[in-house]
C-alpha positions in Angstrom: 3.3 -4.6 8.6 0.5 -4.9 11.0 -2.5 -3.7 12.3 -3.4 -1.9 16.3 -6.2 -0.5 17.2 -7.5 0.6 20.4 -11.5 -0.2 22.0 -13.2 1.7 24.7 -11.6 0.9 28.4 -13.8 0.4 31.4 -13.5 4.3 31.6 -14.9 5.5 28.5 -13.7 6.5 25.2 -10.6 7.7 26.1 -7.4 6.8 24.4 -5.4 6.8 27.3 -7.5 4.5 29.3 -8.5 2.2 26.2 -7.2 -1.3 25.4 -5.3 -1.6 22.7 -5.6 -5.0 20.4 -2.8 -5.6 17.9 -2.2 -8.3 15.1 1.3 -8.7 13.6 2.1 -10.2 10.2 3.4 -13.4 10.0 2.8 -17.1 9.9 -1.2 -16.4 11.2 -1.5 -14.3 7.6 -1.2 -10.4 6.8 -3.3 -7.7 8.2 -4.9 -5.2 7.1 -7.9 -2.5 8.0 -11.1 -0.9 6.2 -13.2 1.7 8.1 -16.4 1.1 5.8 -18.7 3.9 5.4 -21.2 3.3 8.2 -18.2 3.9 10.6 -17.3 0.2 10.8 -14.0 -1.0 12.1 -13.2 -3.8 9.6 -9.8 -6.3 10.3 -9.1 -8.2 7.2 -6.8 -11.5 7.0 -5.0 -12.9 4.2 -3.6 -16.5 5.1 -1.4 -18.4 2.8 0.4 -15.9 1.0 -2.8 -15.3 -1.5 -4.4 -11.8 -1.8 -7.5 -13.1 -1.5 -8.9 -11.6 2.2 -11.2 -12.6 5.1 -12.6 -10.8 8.3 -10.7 -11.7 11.1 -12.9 -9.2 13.5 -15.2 -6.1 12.7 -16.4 -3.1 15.4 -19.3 -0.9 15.1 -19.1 2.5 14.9 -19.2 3.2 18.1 -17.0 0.4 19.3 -13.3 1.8 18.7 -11.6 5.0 19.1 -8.9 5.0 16.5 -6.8 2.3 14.1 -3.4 2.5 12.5 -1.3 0.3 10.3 -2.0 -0.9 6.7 -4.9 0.1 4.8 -7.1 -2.1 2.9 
């Protein structure tokens, strides 16, 4: 699996002017995402082939528009 999101463009918070980030499984580790309860974009990353998990990156609240992929 993997993980996308997509971040405010230059235009706004629009989905269809956004930037969309990505982050495919392989050798880098497997991906996965958490929206916490403040509203919190979380991107987890789990290297070696352990379950143990680390943030790769983390948005704000009101720094994303929308995530897909798998769930943590």
């Amino acid at each position: 699996m993997s993980v996308q999101w997509v971040l405010p463009g230059s235009a706004g918070m629009s989905e269809a002017v956004g930037v969309e980030e990505r982050r495919p499984d392989g050798d880098e580790g497997r991906y996965s995402y958490e929206i916490h309860s403040s509203g919190a974009l979380i991107i987890w990353v789990a290297r070696g082939g352990g379950e143990a998990a680390e943030v790769d990156v983390a948005y704000g609240p009101g720094a994303w528009i929308k995530a897909s992929g798998t769930r943590r």
